[in-house]
C-alpha positions in Angstrom: 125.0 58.2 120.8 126.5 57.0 117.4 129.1 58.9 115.8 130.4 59.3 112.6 133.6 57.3 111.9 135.2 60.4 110.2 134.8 63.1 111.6 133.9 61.4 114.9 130.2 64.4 115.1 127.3 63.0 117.2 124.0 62.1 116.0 121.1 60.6 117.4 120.5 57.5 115.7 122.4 55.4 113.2 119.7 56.9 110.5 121.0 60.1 110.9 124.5 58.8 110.9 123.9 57.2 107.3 121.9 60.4 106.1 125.3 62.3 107.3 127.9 60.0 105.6 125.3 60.1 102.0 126.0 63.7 101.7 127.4 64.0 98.4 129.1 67.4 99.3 130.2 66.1 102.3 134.2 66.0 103.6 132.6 62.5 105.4 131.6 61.0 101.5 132.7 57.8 102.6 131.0 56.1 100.2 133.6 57.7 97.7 137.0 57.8 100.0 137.2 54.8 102.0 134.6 52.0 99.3 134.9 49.8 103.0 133.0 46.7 101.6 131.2 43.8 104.2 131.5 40.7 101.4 133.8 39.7 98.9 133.5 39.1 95.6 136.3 37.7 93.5 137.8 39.5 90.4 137.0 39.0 86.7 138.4 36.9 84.8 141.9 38.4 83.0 144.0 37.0 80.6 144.9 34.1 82.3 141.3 33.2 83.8 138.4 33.1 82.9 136.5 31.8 85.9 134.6 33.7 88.8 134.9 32.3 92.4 131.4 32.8 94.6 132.0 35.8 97.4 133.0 34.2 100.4 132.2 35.0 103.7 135.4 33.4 105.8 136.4 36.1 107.6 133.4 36.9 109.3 132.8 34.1 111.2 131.0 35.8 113.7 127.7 35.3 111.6 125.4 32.6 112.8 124.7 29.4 110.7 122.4 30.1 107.2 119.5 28.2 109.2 119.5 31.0 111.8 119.0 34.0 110.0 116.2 35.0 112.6 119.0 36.3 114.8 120.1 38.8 112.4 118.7 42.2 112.4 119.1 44.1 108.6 119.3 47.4 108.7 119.2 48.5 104.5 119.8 52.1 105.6 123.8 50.9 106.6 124.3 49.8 103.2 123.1 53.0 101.1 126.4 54.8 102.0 128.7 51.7 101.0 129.7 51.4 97.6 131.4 48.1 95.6 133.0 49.3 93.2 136.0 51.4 92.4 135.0 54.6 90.5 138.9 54.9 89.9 139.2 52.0 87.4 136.7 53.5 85.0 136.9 51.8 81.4 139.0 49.3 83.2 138.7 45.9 85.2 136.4 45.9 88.2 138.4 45.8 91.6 136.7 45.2 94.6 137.9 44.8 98.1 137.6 42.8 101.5 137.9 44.9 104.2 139.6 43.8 107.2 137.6 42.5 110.7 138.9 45.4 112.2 137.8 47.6 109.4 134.6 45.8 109.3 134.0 46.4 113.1 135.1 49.7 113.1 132.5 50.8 110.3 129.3 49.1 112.1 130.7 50.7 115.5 131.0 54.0 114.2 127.4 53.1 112.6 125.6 52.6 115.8 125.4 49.1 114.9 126.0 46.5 117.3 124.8 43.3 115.1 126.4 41.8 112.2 125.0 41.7 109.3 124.8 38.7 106.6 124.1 39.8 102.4 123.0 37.5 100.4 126.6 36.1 98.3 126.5 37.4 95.0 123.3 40.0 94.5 123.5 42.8 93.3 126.8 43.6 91.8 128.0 46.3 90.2 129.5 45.5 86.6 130.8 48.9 85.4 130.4 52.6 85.8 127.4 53.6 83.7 126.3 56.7 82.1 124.7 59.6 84.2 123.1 62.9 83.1 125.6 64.7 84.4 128.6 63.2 83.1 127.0 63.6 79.3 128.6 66.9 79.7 131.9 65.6 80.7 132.3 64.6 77.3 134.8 67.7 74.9 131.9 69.4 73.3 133.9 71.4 70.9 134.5 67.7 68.8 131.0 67.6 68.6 130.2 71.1 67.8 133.4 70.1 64.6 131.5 67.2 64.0 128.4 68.7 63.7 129.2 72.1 61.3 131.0 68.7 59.0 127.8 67.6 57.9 126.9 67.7 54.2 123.7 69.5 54.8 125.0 72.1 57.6 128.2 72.9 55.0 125.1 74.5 52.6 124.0 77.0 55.4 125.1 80.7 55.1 127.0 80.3 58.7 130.0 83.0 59.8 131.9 80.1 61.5 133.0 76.6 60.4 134.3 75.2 64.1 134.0 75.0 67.5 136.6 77.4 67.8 135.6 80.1 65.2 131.7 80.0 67.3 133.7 80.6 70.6 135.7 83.7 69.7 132.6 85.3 68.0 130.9 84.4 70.8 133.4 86.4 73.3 132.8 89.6 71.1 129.1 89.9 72.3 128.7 92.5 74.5 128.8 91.6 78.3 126.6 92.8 81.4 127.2 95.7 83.5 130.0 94.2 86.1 129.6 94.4 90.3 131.9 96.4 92.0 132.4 96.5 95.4 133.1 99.6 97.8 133.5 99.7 101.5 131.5 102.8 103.1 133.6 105.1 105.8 131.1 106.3 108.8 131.8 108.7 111.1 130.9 106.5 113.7 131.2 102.9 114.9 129.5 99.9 113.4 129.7 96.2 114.6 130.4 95.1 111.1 131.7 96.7 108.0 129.1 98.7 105.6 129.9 96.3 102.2 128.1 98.0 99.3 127.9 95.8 96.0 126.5 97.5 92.9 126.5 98.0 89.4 127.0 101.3 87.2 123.0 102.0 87.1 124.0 104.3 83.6 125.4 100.8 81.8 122.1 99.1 83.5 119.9 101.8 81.4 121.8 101.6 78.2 121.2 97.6 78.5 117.8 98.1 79.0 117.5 101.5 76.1 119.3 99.1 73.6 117.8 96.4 73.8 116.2 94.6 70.8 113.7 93.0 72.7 111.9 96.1 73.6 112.3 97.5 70.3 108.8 97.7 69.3 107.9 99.0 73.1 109.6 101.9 73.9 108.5 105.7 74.1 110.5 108.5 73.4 109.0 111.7 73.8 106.0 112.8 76.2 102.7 112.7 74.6 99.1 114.1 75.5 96.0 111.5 74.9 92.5 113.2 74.3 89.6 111.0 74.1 87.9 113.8 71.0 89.4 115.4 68.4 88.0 118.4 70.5 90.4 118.1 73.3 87.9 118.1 76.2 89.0 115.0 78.0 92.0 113.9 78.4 93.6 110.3 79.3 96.7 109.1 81.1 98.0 105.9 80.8 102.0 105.7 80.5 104.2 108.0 82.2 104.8 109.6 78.8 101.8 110.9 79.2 101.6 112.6 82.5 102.1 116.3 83.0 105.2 115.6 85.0 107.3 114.0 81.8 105.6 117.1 79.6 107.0 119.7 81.9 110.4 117.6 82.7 111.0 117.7 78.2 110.5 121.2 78.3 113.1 122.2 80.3 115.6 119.8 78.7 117.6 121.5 75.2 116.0 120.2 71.8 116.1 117.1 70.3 116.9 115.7 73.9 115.5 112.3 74.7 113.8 111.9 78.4 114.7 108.6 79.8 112.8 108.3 83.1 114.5 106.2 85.8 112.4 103.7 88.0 114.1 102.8 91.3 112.3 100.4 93.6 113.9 98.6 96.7 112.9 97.1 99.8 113.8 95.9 103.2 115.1 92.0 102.5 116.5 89.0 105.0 119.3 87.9 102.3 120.4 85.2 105.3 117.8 83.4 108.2 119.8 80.9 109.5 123.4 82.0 108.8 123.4 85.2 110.2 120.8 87.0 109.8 121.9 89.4 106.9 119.3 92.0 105.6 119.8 94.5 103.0 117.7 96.7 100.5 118.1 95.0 97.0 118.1 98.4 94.7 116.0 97.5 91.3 116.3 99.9 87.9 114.4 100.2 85.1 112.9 102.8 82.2 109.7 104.4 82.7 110.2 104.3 78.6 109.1 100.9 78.3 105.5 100.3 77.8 103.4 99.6 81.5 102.2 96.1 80.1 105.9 94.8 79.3 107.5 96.2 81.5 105.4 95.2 84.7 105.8 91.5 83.4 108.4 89.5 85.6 109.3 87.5 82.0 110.3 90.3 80.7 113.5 91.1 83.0 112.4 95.2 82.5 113.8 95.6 86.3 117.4 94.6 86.5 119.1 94.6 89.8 121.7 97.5 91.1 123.2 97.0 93.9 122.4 95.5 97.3 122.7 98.4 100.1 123.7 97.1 103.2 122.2 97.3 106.2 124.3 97.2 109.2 123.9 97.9 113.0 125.6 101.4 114.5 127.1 101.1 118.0 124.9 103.8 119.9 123.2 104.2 123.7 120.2 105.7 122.1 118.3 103.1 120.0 116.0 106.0 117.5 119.7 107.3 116.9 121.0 104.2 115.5 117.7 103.9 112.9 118.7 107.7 112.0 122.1 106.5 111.6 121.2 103.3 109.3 119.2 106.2 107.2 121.8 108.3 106.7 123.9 105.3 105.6 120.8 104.6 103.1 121.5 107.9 101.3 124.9 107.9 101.4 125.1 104.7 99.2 122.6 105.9 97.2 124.3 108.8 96.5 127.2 106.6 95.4 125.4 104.8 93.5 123.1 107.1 91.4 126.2 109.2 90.7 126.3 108.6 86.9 122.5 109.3 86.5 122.9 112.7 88.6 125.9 113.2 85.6 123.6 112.4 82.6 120.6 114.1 84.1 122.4 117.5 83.9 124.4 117.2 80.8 123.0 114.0 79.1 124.2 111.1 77.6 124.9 109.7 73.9 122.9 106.3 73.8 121.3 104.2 71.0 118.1 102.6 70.8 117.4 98.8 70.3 117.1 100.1 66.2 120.5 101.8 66.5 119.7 105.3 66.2 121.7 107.3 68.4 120.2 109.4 70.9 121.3 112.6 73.1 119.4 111.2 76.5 118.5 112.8 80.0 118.1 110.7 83.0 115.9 112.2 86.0 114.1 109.9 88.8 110.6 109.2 87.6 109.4 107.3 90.1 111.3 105.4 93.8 108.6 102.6 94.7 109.0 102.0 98.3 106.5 101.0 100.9 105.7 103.8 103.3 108.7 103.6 106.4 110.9 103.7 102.8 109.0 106.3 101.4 109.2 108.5 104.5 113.3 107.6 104.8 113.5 109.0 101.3 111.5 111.6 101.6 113.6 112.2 105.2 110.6 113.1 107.2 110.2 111.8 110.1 107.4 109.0 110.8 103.2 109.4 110.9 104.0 112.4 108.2 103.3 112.5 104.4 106.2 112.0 102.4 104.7 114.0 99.6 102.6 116.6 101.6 103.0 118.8 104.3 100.3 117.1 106.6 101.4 115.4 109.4 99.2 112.3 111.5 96.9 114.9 113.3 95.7 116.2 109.6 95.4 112.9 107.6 91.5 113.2 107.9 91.3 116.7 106.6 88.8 116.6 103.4 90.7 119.2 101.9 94.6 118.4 100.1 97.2 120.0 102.4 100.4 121.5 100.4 103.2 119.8 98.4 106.5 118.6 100.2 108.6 119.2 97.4 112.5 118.7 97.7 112.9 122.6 97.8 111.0 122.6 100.7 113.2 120.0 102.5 116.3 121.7 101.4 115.2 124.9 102.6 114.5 123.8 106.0 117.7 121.6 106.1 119.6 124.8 105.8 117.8 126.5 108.3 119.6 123.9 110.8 122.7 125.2 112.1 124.3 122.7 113.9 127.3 119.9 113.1 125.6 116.7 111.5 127.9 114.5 113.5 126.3 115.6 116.7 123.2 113.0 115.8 121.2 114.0 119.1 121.3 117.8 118.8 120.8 117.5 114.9 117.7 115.5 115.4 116.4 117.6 118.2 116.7 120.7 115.8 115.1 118.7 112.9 111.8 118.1 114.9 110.3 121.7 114.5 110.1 120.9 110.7 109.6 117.1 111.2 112.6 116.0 109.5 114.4 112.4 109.7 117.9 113.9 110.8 119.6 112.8 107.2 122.1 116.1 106.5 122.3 115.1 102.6 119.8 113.7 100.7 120.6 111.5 97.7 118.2 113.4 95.1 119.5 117.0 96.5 121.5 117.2 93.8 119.5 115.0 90.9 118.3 117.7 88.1 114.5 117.5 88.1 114.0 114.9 90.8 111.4 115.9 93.5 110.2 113.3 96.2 106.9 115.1 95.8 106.4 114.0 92.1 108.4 110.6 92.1 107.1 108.5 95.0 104.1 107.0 93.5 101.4 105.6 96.0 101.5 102.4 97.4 98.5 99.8 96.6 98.5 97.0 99.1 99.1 99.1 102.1 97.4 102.3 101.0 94.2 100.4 99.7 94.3 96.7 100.7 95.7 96.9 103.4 93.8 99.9 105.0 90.6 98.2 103.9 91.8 95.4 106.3 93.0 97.3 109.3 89.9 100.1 109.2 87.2 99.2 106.9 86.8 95.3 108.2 87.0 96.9 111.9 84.1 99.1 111.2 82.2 96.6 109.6 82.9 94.2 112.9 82.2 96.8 115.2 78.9 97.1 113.4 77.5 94.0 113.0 79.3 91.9 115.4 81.9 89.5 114.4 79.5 86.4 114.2 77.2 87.8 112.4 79.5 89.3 109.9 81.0 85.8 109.7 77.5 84.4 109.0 77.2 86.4 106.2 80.5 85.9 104.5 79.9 82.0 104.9 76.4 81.8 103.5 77.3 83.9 100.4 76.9 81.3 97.0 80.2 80.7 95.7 81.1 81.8 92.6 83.4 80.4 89.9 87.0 82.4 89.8 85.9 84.2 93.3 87.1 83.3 96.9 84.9 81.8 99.4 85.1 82.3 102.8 83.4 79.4 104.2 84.3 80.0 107.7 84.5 83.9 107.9 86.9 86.3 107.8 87.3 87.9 111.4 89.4 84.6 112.4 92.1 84.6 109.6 95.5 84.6 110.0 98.5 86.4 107.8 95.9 88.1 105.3 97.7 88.8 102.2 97.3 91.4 99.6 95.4 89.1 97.5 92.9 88.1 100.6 92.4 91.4 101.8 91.3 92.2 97.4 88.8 89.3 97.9 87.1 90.3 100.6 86.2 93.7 99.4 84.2 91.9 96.2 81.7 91.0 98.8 82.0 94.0 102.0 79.0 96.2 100.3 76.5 93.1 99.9 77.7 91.6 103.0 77.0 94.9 105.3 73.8 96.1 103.5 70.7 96.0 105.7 72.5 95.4 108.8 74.7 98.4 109.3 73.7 101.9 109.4 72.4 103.7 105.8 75.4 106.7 107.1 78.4 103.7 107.3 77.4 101.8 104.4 77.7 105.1 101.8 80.7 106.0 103.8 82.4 102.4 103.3 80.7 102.3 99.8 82.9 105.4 99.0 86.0 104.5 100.1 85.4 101.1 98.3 85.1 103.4 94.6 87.8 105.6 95.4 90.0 102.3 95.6 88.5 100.7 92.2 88.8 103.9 90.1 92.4 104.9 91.4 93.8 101.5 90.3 92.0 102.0 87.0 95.2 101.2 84.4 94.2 104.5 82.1 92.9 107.7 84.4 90.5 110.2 81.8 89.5 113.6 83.2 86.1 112.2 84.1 87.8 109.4 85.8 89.7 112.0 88.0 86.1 113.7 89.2 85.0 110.5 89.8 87.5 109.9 92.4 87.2 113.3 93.6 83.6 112.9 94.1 84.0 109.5 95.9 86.0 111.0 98.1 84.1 113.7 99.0 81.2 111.4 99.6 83.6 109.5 102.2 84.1 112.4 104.3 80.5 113.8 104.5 79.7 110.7 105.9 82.6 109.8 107.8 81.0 111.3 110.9 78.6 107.9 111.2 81.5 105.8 111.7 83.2 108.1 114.9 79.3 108.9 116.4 78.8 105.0 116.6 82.2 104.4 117.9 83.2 102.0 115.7 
């Protein structure tokens, strides 16, 4: 197997050899260390000369005769990592070298080559070292910048600087970016790698995001009720702003105080796949101020990110005590984190607007968008239980709404535990009667009017899309049979801007969000006639409740709407368990 002559690593072929030695970040650049040459080509002409001798090809007389070329076997892949001329005699004369024989040798050896090679004398030389992109910006910029504010026509502008250097130091008294810091989290019990927590002081993250002038024209500052009449009959929510959770939130703050409602959002993330695996749950922040059409837009930078929670792996026999573990470690660094908000939340905070008024604001959790295992850890109930009700998996088909989980709740039954945290199996043991996680301190325990029951929204793709998939689509197969339901997705006319399923939809693989929204355009055509009059109301249901819960503005008629849907769902429901599908 070929090696490479520097740092003497195996490779295959002499390709991959090549491809190794072309890395331009490579300690093996040899292209740029070494410049090992295979012809000669004489120097220019100096003072003294003025003629050019051909490249000569003496010392490799190895090579057969010019009429036998056929014997020699070019391989143009050696010759992309050698280089002619010297990069260190830039603006200068051109040197270029003859290697040695042993040099020579030692290079196609170390290539994987066991031929020699023949160029043709005098082709393609290189004169001098020309200009790249990159090294535009090699040039001193501030002598242009000077060059440029010296213009006649610029000198007539109403500028605050005249140089390079006047720009720069004005520039340096613009405000900077909340700055990482970086904390190391003490456990009480053994990791295999250090808990790292990097984040950012959340409270200079919202005043960023309160003061800036981009969202000048988009921000709300105090709670609002929408009516659809001048009568006040029906009502509308839209924003946050308008919800009865921000009206009773500003009524318990003092006067004149400004509500500033914090979004959190964070997920499970691989930061590393190949390089060791690291994972850890990016915290995002933003205002539920901003208006829901800019501030859901990724080009508007509304979510700014935290801190990076680590995720790291607890040395214990019992494997559900280690994920208990991890959870507790989740709300310690949250509670590390959110410290400054708990701070303002109860006594407030002096900020200005992106107009400059100054304002006396309150920061309480508005809303933690997780999916549902991050839901439940925040929540700390235990799986297959509501993190915002009190029903657990044997009462998720009740028709009727079970009661509230509020924080109180969870605080009160956390008390009612008498037993040393530390001891993780006991503690956990005593948590099941009230199906807790096992987390001792929760990180919005002490957060002023922050309740997991009112700020963990509901989740679309796995509370609508992705239930349609996993229940809907089964009953639907079960029903009709798999080729037949096939059949029908495939004949189905297609339709400008709507997906076609050509070939079904029982056979896909890794069904996104966006698949699984598809398919339900078509699930109430597609099933009617062929499945029962019971299942196809029942599915019909379930298919409005989705529509008119993702509606962007919610009126009072909307809301009996999706009551009514789903009342319509569960006196048919029965159809879908008697058929057994």
């Amino acid at each position: 197997m070929p090696d490479c002559p520097q740092c003497l690593k195996s490779f295959s072929t002499a390709q991959r050899v090549t491809a190794h030695l072309a890395q331009p970040k490579s300690k093996c650049h040899a292209w740029q260390r070494e410049r090992l040459e295979l012809f000669q080509v004489s120097s220019l002409s100096t003072s003294d000369s003025s003629t050019s001798s051909s490249p000569s090809l003496s010392d490799l007389h190895d090579l057969p005769a010019d009429d036998d070329l056929d014997a020699v076997q070019f391989d143009p892949d050696v010759f992309d990592a050698i280089a002619t001329f010297d990069h260190d005699d830039v603006g200068g004369e051109e040197r270029f070298q003859e290697p040695s024989m042993v040099e020579s040798t030692a290079l196609l050896a170390g290539l994987g080559q066991g031929h020699q090679i023949q160029c043709f004398p005098g082709a393609g030389v290189v004169f001098n070292l020309g200009e790249t992109f990159l090294r535009r910006f090699e040039m001193d910029p501030m002598a242009k910048i000077d060059e440029f504010l010296s213009l006649r026509l610029v000198r007539t502008l109403p500028l605050s600087f005249w140089t390079a250097k006047e720009l720069r130091s004005q520039t340096e008294l613009l405000p900077t970016g909340p700055r990482w810091n970086y904390r190391i989290v003490a456990t009480h019990h053994p990791m295999k790698s250090p808990a790292i927590l990097y984040f950012r002081d959340p409270l200079e993250c919202i005043e960023a995001l309160f003061n800036h002038p981009y969202f000048a024209d988009h921000m709300i500052y105090t709670p609002f009720q929408v009516f659809t009449s001048a009568e006040r009959v029906i009502r509308e929510f839209g924003e946050w702003m308008s919800g009865n959770v921000a009206w009773r939130m500003q009524s318990k703050l003092p006067p004149g105080a400004t509500l500033c409602g914090i979004i959190l959002s964070s997920d499970k993330t691989h930061i590393t796949n190949m390089c060791g695996g690291k994972v850890a749950h990016p915290l995002l922040i933003s205002l539920a101020n901003i208006k829901m059409a800019v501030r859901n837009k990724a080009s508007s930078h509304a979510f700014l990110l935290n801190a990076l929670i680590p995720v790291v792996e607890f040395i214990h026999p019992v494997a559900r005590m280690r994920s208990v573990l991890e959870a507790r470690l989740f709300h310690e660094c949250l509670d590390i984190i959110l410290h400054p908000l708990k701070i303002a939340a109860q006594v407030g905070r002096m900020m200005s607007d992106p107009v400059g008024n100054l304002r006396h604001c309150f920061t309480p959790l508005a809303a933690y968008i997780v999916d549902t295992p991050e839901a439940c850890m925040v929540a700390c109930v235990r799986g297959k239980t509501s993190p915002v009700t009190m029903a657990s998996y044997k009462n998720f088909g009740d028709a009727f709404r079970h009661q509230r989980h509020t924080g109180a709740r969870t605080l009160t039954h956390l008390s009612r535990i008498q037993c040393d945290p530390n001891d993780v199996e006991r503690y956990f043991l005593l948590c099941k009667q009230f199906r807790l996680s096992g987390v001792a301190k929760p990180f919005w325990r002490n957060w002023p009017l922050s309740d997991p029951a009112n700020f963990l929204p509901p989740e679309p793709l796995h509370h609508w899309y992705r239930k349609f998939w996993d229940h809907d689509v089964q009953w639907c197969k079960n029903a009709l049979g798999a080729q037949e339901l096939d059949f029908r997705y495939s004949v189905l006319h297609p339709i400008v801007g709507m997906r076609h399923f050509k070939d079904g939809i029982t056979t896909l693989k890794q069904v996104t969000g966006r698949a699984q929204r598809d398919m339900q355009r078509y699930m109430i055509a597609v099933i009617g006639g062929a499945a029962s009059q019971d299942v196809v109301i029942a599915v019909h249901a379930l298919m409005d409740f989705r529509y008119l819960a993702q509606a962007p503005r919610i009126t009072s008629i909307v809301q009996d709407k999706i009551n009514e849907a789903l009342s319509e769902f569960h006196n048919h429901k029965d159809a879908i368990t008697d058929e057994g599908l």
